[in-house]
Each structure stands twice: as structure tokens, then as C-alpha cells.
VOGU-3710 file (C-alpha; in Angstrom, 3 decimals, decimal comma):
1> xxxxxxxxxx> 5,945/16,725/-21,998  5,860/14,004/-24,881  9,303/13,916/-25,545  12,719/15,239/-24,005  13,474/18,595/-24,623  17,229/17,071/-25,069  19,455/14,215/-26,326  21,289/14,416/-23,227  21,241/15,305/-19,581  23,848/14,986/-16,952
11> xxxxxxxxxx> 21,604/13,000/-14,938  18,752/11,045/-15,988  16,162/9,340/-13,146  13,761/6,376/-14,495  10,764/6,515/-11,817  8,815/9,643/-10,621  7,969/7,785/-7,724  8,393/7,989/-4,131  12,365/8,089/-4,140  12,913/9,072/-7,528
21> xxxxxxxxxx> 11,018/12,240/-7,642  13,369/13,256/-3,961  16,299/11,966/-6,117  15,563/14,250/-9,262  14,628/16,964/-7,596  17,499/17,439/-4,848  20,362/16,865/-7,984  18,570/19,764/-9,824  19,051/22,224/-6,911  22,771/22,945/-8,675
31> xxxxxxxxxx> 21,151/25,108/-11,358  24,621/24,167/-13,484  23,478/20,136/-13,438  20,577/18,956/-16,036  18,503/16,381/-14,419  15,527/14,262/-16,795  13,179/12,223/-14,659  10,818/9,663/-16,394  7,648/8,804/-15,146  5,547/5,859/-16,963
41> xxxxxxxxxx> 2,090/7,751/-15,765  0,544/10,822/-16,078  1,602/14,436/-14,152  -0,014/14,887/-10,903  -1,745/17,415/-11,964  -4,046/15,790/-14,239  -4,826/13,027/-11,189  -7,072/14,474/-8,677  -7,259/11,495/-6,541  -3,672/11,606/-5,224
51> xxxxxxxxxx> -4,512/14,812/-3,213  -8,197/13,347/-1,871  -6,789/11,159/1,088  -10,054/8,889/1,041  -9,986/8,408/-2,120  -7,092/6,097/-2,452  -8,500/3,257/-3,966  -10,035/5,094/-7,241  -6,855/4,427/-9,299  -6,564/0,914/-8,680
61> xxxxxxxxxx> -7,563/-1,078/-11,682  -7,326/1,526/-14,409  -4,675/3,494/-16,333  -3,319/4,608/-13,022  -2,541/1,328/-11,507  0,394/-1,131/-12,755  -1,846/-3,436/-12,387  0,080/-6,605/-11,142  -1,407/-9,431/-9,410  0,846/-12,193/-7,847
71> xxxxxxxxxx> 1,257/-15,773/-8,724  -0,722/-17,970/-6,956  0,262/-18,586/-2,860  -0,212/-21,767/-1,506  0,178/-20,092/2,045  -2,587/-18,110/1,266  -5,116/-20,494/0,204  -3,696/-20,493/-3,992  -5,149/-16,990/-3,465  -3,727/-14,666/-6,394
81> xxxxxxxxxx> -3,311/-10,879/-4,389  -3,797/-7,608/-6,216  -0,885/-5,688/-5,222  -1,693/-2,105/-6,489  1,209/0,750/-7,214  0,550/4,081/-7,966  1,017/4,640/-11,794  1,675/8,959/-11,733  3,823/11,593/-10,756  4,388/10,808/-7,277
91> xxxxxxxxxx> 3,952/7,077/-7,241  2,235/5,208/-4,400  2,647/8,848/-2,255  -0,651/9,165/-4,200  -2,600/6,539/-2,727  -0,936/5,389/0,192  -1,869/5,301/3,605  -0,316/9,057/4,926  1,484/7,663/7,652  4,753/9,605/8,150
101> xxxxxxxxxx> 7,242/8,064/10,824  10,029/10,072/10,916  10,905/12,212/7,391  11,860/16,076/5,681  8,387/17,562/6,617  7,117/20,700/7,708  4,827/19,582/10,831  1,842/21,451/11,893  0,856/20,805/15,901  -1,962/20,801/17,199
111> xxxxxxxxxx> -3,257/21,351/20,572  -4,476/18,275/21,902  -1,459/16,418/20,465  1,505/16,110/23,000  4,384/15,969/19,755  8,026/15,455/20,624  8,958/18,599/19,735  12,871/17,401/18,656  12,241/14,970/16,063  9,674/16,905/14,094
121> xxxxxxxxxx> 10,686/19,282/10,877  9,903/22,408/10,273  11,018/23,536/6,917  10,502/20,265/4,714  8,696/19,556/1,403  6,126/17,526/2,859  3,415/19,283/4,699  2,677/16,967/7,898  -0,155/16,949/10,751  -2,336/14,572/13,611
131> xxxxxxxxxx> -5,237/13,217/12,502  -8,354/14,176/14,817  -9,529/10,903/16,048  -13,001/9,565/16,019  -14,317/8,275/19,350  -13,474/4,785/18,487  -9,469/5,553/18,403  -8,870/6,921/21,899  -10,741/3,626/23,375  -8,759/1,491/21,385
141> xxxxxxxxxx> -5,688/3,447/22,569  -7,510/2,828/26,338  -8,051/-1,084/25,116  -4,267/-1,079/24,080  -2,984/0,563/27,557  -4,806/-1,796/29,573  -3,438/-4,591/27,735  0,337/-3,903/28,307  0,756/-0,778/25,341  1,656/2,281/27,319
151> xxxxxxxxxx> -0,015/5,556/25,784  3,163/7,470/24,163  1,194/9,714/21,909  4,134/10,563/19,373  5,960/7,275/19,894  6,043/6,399/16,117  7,869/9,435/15,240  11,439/8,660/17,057  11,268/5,218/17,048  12,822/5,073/20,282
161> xxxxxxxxxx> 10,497/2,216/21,728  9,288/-1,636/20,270  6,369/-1,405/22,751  3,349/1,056/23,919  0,194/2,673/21,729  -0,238/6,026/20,164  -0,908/8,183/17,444  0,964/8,123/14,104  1,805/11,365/11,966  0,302/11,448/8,820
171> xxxxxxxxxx> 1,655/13,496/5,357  -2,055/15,947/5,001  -2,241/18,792/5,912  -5,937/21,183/6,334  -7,396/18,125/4,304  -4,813/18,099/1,214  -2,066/15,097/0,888  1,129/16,087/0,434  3,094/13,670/-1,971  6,309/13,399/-3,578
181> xxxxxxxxxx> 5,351/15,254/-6,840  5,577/18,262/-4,099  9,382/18,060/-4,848  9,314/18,856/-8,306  6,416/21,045/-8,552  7,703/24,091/-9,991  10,912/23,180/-10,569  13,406/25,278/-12,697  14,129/24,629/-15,862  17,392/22,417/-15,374
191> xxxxxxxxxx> 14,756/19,541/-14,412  12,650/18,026/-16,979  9,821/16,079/-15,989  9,063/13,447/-18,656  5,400/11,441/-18,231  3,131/8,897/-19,841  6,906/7,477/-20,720  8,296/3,645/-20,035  11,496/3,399/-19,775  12,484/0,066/-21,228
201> xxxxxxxxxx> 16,694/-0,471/-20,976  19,482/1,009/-19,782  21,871/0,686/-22,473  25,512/-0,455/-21,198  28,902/0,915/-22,910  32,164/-1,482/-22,631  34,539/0,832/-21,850  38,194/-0,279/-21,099  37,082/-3,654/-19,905  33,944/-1,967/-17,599
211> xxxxxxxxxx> 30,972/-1,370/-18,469  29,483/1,729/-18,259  25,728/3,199/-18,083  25,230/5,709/-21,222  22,111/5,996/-22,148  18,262/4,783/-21,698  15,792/3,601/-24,049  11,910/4,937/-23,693  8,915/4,149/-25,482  6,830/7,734/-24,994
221> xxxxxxxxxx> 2,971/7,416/-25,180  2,425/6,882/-28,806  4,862/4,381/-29,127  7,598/6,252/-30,444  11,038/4,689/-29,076  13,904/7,351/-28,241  17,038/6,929/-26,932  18,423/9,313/-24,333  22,127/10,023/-23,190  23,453/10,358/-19,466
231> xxxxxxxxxx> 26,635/12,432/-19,134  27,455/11,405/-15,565  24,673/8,767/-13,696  21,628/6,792/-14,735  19,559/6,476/-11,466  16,647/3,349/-11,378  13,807/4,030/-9,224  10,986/2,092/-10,633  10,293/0,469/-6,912  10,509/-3,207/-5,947
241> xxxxxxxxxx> 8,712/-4,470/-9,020  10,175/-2,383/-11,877  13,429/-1,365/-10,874  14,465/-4,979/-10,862  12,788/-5,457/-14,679  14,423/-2,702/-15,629  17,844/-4,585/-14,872  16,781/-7,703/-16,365  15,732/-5,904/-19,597  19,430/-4,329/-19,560
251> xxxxxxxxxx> 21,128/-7,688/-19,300  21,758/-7,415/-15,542  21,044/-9,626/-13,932  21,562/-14,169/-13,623  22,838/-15,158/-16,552  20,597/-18,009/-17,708  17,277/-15,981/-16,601  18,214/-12,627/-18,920  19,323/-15,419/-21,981  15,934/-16,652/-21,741
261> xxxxxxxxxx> 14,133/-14,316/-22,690  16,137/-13,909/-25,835  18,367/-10,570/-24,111  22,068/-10,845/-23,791  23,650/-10,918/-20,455  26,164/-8,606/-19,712  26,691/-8,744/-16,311  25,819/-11,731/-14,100  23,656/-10,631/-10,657  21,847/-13,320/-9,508
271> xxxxxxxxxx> 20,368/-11,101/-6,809  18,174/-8,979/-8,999  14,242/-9,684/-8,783  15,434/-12,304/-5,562  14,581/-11,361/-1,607  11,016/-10,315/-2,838  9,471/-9,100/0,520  6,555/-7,374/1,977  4,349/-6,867/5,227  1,436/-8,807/5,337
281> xxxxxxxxxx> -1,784/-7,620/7,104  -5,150/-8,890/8,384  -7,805/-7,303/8,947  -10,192/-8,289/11,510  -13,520/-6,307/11,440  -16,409/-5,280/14,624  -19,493/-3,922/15,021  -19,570/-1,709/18,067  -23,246/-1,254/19,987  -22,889/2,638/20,562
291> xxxxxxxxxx> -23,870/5,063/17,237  -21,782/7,546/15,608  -18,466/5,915/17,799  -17,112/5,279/14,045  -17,623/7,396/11,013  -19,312/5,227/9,242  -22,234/7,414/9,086  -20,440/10,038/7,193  -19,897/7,833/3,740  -22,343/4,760/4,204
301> xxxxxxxxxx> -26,001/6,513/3,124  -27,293/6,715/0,088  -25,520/9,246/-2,405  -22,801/9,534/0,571  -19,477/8,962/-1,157  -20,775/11,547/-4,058  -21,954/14,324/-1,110  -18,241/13,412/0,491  -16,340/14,159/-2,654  -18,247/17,425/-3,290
311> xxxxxxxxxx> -17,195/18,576/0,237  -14,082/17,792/-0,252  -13,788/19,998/-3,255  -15,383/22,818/-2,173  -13,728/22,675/1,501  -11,252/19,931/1,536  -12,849/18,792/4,776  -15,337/15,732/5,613  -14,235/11,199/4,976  -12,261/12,082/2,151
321> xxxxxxxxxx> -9,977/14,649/4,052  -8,491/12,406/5,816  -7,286/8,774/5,594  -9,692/6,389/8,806  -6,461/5,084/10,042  -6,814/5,704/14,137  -5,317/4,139/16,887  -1,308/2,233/16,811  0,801/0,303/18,258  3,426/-2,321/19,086
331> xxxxxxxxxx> 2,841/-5,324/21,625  5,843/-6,610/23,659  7,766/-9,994/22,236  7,869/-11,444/25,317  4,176/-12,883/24,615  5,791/-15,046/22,499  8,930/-16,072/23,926  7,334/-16,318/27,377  5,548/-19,624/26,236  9,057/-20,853/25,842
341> xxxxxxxxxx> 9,042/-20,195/21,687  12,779/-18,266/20,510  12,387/-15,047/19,844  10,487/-14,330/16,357  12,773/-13,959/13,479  16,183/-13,260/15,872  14,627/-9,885/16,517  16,254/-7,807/19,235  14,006/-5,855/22,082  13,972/-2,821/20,262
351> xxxxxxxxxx> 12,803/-3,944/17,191  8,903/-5,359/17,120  8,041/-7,696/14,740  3,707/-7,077/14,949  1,970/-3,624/14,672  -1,646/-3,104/15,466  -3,077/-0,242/13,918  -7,340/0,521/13,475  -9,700/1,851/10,870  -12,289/4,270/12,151
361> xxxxxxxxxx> -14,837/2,729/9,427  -15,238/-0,414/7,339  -12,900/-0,358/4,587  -9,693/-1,905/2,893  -9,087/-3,169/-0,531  -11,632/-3,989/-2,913  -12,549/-7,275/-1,689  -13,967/-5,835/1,471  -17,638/-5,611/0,057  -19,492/-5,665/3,699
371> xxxxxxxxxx> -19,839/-1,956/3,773  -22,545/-1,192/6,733  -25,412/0,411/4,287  -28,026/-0,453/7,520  -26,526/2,133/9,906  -23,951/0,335/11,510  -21,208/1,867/13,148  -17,843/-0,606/12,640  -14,714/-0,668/12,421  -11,099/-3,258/11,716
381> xxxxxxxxxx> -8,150/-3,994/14,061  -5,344/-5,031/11,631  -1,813/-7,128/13,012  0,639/-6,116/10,596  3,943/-8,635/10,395  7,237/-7,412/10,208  10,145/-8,908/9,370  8,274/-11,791/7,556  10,719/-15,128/6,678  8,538/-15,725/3,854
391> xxxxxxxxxx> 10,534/-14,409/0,834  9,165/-14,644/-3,097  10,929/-13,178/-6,837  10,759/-10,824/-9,489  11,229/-11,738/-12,905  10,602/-10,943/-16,750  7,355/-12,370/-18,387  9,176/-11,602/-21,422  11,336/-8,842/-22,408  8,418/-6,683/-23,950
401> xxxxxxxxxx> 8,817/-3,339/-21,591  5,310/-2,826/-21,746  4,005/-6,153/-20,439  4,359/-6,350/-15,953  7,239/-8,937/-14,839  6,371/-11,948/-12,823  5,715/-11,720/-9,300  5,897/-14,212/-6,743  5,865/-13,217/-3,326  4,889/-16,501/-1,793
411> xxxxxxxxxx> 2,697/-14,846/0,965  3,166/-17,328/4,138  5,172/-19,953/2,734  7,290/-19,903/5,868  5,550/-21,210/8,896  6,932/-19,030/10,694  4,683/-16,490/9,257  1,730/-18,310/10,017  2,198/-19,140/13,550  3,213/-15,369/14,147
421> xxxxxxxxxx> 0,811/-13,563/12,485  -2,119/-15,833/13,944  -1,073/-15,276/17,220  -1,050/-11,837/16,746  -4,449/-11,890/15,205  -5,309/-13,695/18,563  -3,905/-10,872/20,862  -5,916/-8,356/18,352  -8,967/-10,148/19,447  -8,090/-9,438/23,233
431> xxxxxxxxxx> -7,421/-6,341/22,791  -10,662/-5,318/21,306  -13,004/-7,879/23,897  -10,923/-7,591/27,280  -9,592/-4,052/26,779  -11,653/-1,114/29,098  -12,295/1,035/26,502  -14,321/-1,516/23,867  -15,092/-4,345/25,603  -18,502/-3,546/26,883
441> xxxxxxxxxx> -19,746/-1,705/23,155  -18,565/-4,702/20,724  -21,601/-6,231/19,657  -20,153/-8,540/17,640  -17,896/-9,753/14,328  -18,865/-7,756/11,268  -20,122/-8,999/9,256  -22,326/-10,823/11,906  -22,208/-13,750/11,209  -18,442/-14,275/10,691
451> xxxxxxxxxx> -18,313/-14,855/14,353  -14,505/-14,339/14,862  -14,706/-12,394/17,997  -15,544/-15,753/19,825  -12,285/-17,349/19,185  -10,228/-18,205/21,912  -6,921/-19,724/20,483  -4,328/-19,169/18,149  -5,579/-22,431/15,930  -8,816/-20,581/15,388
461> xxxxxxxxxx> -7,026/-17,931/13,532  -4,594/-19,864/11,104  -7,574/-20,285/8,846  -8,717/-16,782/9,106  -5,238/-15,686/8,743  -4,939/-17,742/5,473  -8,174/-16,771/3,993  -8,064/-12,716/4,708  -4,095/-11,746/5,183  -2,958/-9,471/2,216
471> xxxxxxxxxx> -0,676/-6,909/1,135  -0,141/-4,222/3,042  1,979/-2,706/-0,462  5,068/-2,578/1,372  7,278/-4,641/-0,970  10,741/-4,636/-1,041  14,268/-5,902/-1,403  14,698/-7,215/-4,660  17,479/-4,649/-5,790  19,469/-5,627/-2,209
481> xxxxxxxxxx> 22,384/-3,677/-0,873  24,946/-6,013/0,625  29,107/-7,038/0,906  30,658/-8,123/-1,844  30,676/-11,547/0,048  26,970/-11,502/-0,598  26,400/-13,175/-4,247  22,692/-11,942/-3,836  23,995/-8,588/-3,150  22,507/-6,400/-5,842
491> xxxxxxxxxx> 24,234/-3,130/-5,284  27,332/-2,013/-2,849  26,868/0,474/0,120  26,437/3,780/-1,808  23,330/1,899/-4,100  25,827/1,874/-6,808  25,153/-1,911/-9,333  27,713/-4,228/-8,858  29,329/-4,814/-12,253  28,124/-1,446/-13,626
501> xxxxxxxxxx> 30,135/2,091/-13,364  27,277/4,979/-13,476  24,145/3,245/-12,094  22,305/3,139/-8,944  19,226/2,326/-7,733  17,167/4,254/-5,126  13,928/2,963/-3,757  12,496/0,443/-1,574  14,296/-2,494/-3,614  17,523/-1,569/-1,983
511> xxxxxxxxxx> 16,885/-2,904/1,626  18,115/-6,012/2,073  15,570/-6,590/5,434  12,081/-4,218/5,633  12,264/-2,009/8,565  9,664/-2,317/10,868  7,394/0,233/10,267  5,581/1,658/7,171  8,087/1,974/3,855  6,677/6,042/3,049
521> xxxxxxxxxx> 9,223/7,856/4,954  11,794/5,052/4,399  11,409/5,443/0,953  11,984/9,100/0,791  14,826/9,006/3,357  16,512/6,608/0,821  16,065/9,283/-2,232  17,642/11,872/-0,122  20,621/9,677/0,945  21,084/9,200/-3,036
531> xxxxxxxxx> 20,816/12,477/-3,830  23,753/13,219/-1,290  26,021/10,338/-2,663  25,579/11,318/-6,028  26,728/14,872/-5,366  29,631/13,531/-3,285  30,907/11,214/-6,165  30,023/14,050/-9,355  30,147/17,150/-7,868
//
């Protein structure tokens, strides 16, 4: 749709993402409540990508992709990182990784999967199943077990222990990804679906000495601008980049930063666009000796990714069906503190602050340009850091709502970071060349002559750790719940803004820390909790 089929809803959500397409969707269930969501990209529908699992990285870099690179990180070498977001109906559902730890799902077993039977879904919107493992997964998952990771096959899914290896849920099902979109398909015609619309302002009514949300300005597609009335709640859920621009644009947000970009300040959060944060990852790439132990062979031959597409369409099976994550899983702490270091970030037992999780081919973003054309069979162990100290910002490049914000995420300026995450690329290492099931088929680093599986200590991987770690697109926190005590606290407990009667936010800019695990089913979790509050304070 072009342009709202109304002047006025009773509810209007700006972001068809992750959390706001849960959000829009679970409001409109009352078939007496009018709910407009606005999406800046196109419908689902028209991008067939975002059900292809393996085809993740097609948007990036075109219409389909926000397109924002960070400033500079002197951590990370000056290096400028592409930090992709999925620009459609469904957001980053539509290219992200699958994995599904914990969530509303409807799970599909399978025999050879031992699944914890009480803390999967039956009945849910998103459509849920194992992945069948290549060769090279289960002797990771023997490497990982024989280097203090105990095999707990559904371990990820109740999150009731920081340490052992195993296999992680993912949101496909029979070769077709199940995103958020799935949540308004076919909804009834109290939901409107707006795309190919930016929302630009919400536009702030003094009412009584308060201010209250009223209405929302949106450019549609041909540049038309239209302004469009909320009876009872404006809900942002543009994700950790947006949602705090579209603040700033609104004249939320610190004072002098909003003034100077020629907007007028109305109410003064210094929080908003602060506590940028994300998980970084590295990933650390083998050749193994033994053929056909990755799938490499399936996609890297001549004409292969074309031949994998077509399969994919005509039987949704094949590479694309399925994203090459394998084998997971969380080392102990005590690694660290054991060599008489405090415990990483004031982390407790139960929560683990490094994640190793595999490909089953070469792959990753598009700087990984080694692909193994010769017939090599290879494959990446990646540390992932939670709970990074390293914090960066959000903020307006100018007020123009077509033009990205500023981000600074100043990747590994604590070094903190550093010493953690190259440790942990260190333990990787072991893992791969002292665990039983790899040790005796590695044949070396790929590419060859990187030569990283020879190091011994953690000082040989602080340069590879600056030089290689990137995003792993789990950003977050810069729309931060908190006390009132907290001047950086962006909203209150129930995600209402502080300062602002009639707004929320809802998406991964909320949390005030990451959790530590993968933001997917985090950020749907946090669209249904919204939903519910909404409903308790409207309804």
C-alpha cells in the first residue's frame, strides 16, 4: 500500500521489523482496535531472499540493506565495519542467522535429535526445526566434549547451563525460513501494513503541561509527506539504529545534540543513541584433510550457487535450505579466572561471556573472498563475546529522515575486549588441534598460508583479533530501560519514554545489557511483552 487507507488509527507501529511486526500484529487480534504498521522497505512478498536461508547476504548493499557503515575503530585497526540490517517486511528475520533459543514457535522434532520436550512450542507463529549436521559438526561437538563442553544436545533452548556443546534450534522449517512477516501475513483488515514508507517524526502535543504522542510524519515512496494520527499509542521499533533517530528527529532526546541539528528539543534524554552495543565475532577458518567432511562441495564448482538456487526453488532443499551454522557452545569462565584474572565483566557462573559456534563451509560477510574453488573441504570456528565493555553512540548526521544517523560503536576500545576475545580465539584454536574429533584431519589454516593454527599464545591472537573481529549484527541498547535514578535511562519498566505520555519503544534498543546469546528470539520475546503492556494500559 502507498498510502494509509486512514487519517487515524488507534495504534500506529513505526518498524515492520523483528519486534514491531509481533507488536502490530498481537494489538490487531481485538478486531475492535485499528493498528497501522510502517515499514521503510518493501513487503515480503516481493523479496525472495528472506525465505532462501543461504541466501542471506544477497540484500546487503542494495535497496534492501540500510546500508550503514560505522565510524572508524581504532580497536579495530581504524577499520570502518559494514553493519547490514534487513530493509523489508520482517527486518533482519530475513537475513539473519535462524538460530532460535527459546521463542513462540511451532517445533518440528526429529529423530536423531534428543529435544527437551518442555521448553519447546507447539502452536507458535514461527515454524522451528534441527538442522541435519554435516560430518564436520558432530566432531567438533566430539572436539568440544573432550575439551571440557559436555554434549547437551538441546542445551541452548532452556538456557539452564553457561557451559557444555550442542546443537542450536533454528527458525526453517522443510527448507523455508520462517520470519516475522509470518505474523502479519494475512492479517484482517483492522491491520494495515504500510511499506516502501520512512517514518521521519513523531509529532509531540503539549497537553496540560505533558506532552503527549499524536501523530507521525512519513515520507511514502514518491516523496509525498503525510501526517498520520494515533488515538491511543505510537509504538517505535526501528531497532538499535533507527529507533533512537527517530527520537532525535522528534526532539527527544540531549538537549544541545537535537538543537544542533537545527530541531527543537522538547524533552531532554541524554540516554537516547548512548550504550551503543553489540557482540563481536571472529572467525577463524581450516582446511580439513578428509573430502566431502564440509559442504563445500555442494556450492564451490563452477555454476554451483546458480544450480543451488534452482534446487531450492523447485524443492526447497540443497546449501540454500539451510543456514551452515553447525556445532555450539559455551566454555567454562574458570579458564580465565583460574590464571588468577577477576572474573570477565562481573559475570556470574550462569551467565558465559564467549560462545563458540562453526560453519560447515567457508563463508561470512563479504570480505571473506577465500572461497575454496580447488576442491577444498573447510570450514570457521567463530568466539563470539558477550557482554562486551566496549560501548559506542547513535546520533543524527543531520535531521534529513532519509539520510542514516551516525554510528559509532567503537569495536574494542575497552581492553577488556581485547584480552577476552583473544583468549578465546586461543581456546578456539585448541579446540579444533587437540580435540579427538579434528585434530588428526586439520591440514592446516585456510587460506594456507595464513598459518594461524600454529599459534600457541594469547599474544598471537590480539593482532588477528584486531584485523578479522566484526559484527556479529547484534546491536543494541541505545533506547535503554532503566530507574528513574538512571539519567541514561531511556524508557521506564513497561518501555514507555520518559518525558512522553503515549510512546514506547520495542526492540533490541531497550536492553540496557545484551543477553548472552543471539538477539532473534530476544527480540521477538520483547514485541510480545509490548503487545501485553499495551493491552493492559488501553484495553
Amino acid at each position: 500500500m502507498e498510502s494509509p487507507a486512514l487519517d487515524e488509527y488507534d495504534f500506529i507501529v513505526c518498524g515492520g521489523g523483528t519486534s514491531g511486526s509481533v507488536v502490530a500484529a498481537r494489538l490487531a487480534s481485538d478486531p475492535n482496535i485499528s493498528v497501522l504498521l510502517i515499514e521503510a522497505g518493501q513487503h515480503s512478498s516481493l523479496v525472495e531472499f528472506t525465505r532462501m536461508c543461504g541466501a542471506w547476504k544477497q540484500g546487503f548493499d542494495t535497496q534492501h540493506d540500510w546500508n550503514i557503515t560505522t565510524e572508524p575503530c581504532p580497536g579495530a585497526n581504524n577499520r570502518c565495519v559494514k553493519v547490514s540490517r534487513g530493509r523489508y517486511l520482517g527486518g533482519c528475520t530475513g537475513c539473519n542467522g535462524t538460530l532460535c533459543v527459546r521463542g513462540a514457535e511451532t517445533f518440528h522434532p526429529k529423530e536423531w535429535f534428543q529435544h527437551d520436550e518442555k521448553n519447546h512450542g507447539t502452536d507458535g507463529p514461527l515454524h522451528t526445526a534441527t538442522f541435519d549436521a554435516a560430518p564436520i559438526t558432530h566432531l567438533l561437538l566430539d572436539s568440544m566434549e573432550s575439551q571440557g563442553m559436555p554434549k547437551m544436545p538441546d542445551m541452548f533452548t532452556s538456557g539452564d547451563t553457561a557451559q557444555g556443546c550442542g546443537h542450536v534450534v533454528r527458525t526453517v522449517h522443510q527448507g523455508y525460513r520462517s520470519t516475522a512477516a509470518d505474523y502479519v501475513l494475512g492479517a484482517k483488515e483492522n491491520l494495515v501494513v504500510l511499506t516502501e514508507t520512512t517514518v521521519d517524526k513523531v509529532n509531540l502535543t503539549l497537553e496540560d503541561g505533558e506532552w503527549w504522542a499524536s501523530s507521525v510524519d512519513v515520507i511514502g515512496k514518491e516523496g509525498v509527506v503525510k501526517t498520520v494520527k494515533a488515538r491511543k499509542e505510537i509504538v517505535i521499533s526501528g531497532g538499535a539504529y533507527c529507533s533512537p533517530a527517530i527520537l532525535l528527529r522528534s526532539g527527544i532526546g540531549a538537549r544541545e545534540e537535537v538543537e544542533s541539528c537545527g530541531i527543537e528539543s522538547k524533552v531532554n534524554l541524554p540516554g537516547v543513541g548512548k550504550n551503543l552495543l553489540d557482540h563481536l565475532i571472529v572467525f577463524i577458518f581450516y582446511q580439513v584433510s578428509k573430502p566431502k567432511t564440509t559442504t563445500d562441495h555442494l556450492i564451490y564448482y563452477p555454476g554451483g550457487p546458480a544450480k543451488a538456487a534452482e534446487l531450492w526453488k523447485e524443492t526447497k532443499t540443497g546449501f540454500l535450505a539451510n543456514f551452515p551454522f553447525g556445532a555450539f557452545g559455551l566454555p567454562s569462565l574458570e579458564r580465565f579466572t583460574s590464571q588468577g584474572r577477576p572474573r570477565p565483566y562481573g559475570l556470574t557462573p550462569k551467565q558465559p561471556n564467549i560462545e563458540f559456534f562453526s560453519t560447515e563451509s567457508y563463508g561470512g560477510p563479504k570480505q571473506y573472498t577465500d572461497q575454496p574453488f580447488g576442491g577444498e573441504s573447510t570450514f570457521s570456528i567463530i568466539p563470539e563475546l558477550f557482554s562486551p565493555a566496549s560501548k559506542g553512540f547513535v546520533t543524527l548526521k543531520s535531521k534529513d529522515p532519509l539520510e542514516n544517523p551516525v554510528v559509532d560503536h567503537k569495536y574494542l576500545e575497552d581492553p577488556l575486549d581485547v584480552l577476552v576475545l583473544s583468549e578465546a580465539c586461543k581456546f578456539a584454536n585448541e579446540i579444533v588441534m587437540k580435540g579427538v574429533g579434528t585434530k588428526d584431519i586439520i591440514q592446516g589454516s585456510w587460506p594456507a598460508e595464513s598459518g594461524h593454527h600454529e599459534y600457541t599464545s594469547r599474544e598471537d591472537w590480539e593482532p588477528f583479533v584486531r584485523k578479522h573481529a566484526t559484527t556479529c549484527y547484534h546491536a543494541g541498547g541505545t533506547c535503554k530501560m532503566g530507574s528513574s535514578g538512571d539519567e541514561l535511562a531511556v524508557l521506564d519498566e513497561r518501555l514507555r519514554v520518559r518525558g512522553v505520555k503515549g510512546l514506547r519503544v520495542a526492540d533490541t534498543s531497550v536492553m540496557p545489557t545484551l543477553n548472552s546469546g543471539h538477539t532473534q528470539m530476544p527480540a521477538y520475546g520483547i514485541g510480545e511483552k509490548c503487545a501485553e503492556m499495551v493491552k493492559e494500559d488501553n484495553m
